[in-house]
C-alpha positions in Angstrom: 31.2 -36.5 16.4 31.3 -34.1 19.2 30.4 -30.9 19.6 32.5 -27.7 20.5 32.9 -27.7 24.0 31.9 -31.1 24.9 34.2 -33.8 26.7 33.7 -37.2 26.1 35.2 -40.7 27.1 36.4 -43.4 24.6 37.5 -46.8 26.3 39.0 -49.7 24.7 40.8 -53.1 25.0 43.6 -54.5 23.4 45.1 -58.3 23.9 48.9 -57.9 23.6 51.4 -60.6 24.9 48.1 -62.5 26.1 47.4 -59.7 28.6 44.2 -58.0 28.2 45.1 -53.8 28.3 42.8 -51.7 28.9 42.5 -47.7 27.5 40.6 -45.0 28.9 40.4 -41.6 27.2 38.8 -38.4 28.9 38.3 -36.2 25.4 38.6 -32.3 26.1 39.0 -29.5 24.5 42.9 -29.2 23.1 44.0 -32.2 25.1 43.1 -35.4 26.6 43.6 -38.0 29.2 44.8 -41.2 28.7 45.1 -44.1 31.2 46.4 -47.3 30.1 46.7 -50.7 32.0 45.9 -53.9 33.2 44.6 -53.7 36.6 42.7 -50.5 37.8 45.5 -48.6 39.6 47.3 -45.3 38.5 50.3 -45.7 39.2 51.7 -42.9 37.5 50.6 -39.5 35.6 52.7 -37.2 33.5 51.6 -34.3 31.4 53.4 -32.6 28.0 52.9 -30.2 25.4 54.3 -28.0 22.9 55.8 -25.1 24.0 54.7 -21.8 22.8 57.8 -20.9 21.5 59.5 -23.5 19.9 58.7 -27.1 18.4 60.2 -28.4 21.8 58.2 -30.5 23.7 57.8 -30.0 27.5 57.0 -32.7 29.5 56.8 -33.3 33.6 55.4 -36.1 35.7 53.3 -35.3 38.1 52.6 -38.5 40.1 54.4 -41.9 40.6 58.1 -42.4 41.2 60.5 -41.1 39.4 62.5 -43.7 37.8 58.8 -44.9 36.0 59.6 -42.9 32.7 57.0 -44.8 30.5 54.2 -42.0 31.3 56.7 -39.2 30.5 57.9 -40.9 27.4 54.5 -41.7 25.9 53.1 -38.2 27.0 56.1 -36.4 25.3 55.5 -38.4 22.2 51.5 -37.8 22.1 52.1 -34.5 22.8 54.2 -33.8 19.3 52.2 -35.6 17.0 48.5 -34.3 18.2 50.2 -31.0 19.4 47.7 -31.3 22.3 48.2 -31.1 26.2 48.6 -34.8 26.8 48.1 -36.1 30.7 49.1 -39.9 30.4 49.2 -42.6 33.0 51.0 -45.8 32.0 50.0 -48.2 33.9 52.5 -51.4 32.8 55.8 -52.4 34.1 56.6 -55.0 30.9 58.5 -53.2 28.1 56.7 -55.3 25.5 53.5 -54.5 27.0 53.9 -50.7 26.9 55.5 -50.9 23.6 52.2 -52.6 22.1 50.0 -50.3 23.9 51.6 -47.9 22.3 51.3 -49.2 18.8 47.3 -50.6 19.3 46.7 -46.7 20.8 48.1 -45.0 17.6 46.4 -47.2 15.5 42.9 -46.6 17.3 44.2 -42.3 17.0 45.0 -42.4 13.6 41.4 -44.6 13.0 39.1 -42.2 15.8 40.8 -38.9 16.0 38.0 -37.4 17.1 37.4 -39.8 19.7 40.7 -38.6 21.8 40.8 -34.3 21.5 39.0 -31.5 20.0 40.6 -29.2 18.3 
């Protein structure tokens, strides 16, 4: 387990749809980055967290075009159920493909908590 103040970096890889996917966390204090994909590229990179002020979730994309919502989407979603900062970079263009990244990352979450933020 880390230590207050330390970042760390948690990779792993997931076969979905035959395609190997590939997860890369950067661990910090009260958030994370997360980069999820096939080939090494980011194509995109969106950032959300709680607001303050509300249980709203406030989300915006910072890289990438903007019709590619998938980084947004997953962001927003991370964001409200770790209640961290969440800067996320998805990586896939298949629906499926982003769908079971999904599932495999909240499953490796829920397993390595720890492994993905401090709080």
């Amino acid at each position: 387990m880390a230590g207050v103040g330390e970042i760390g970096v948690h990779s792993f890889m997931e076969t979905i749809e035959e395609e190997r996917v590939h997860f890369h966390v950067l661990r910090l204090k009260d958030s994370f980055i997360l980069w999820i994909g096939t080939e090494l590229n980011m194509k995109s990179l969106s950032v959300a967290m709680k607001s303050r002020t509300s249980d709203e979730v406030i989300s915006s994309q910072l890289l990438g075009p903007t019709n590619d919502i998938a980084s947004t989407a997953m962001a927003q979603r991370l964001a409200r159920k770790t209640g961290c900062q969440c800067f996320v970079s998805v990586s896939l263009t298949n629906q499926t493909l982003i769908q079971g990244a999904e599932a495999a990352l909240l499953a490796e979450l829920e397993s390595n908590q720890s492994l993905f933020y401090i709080s």
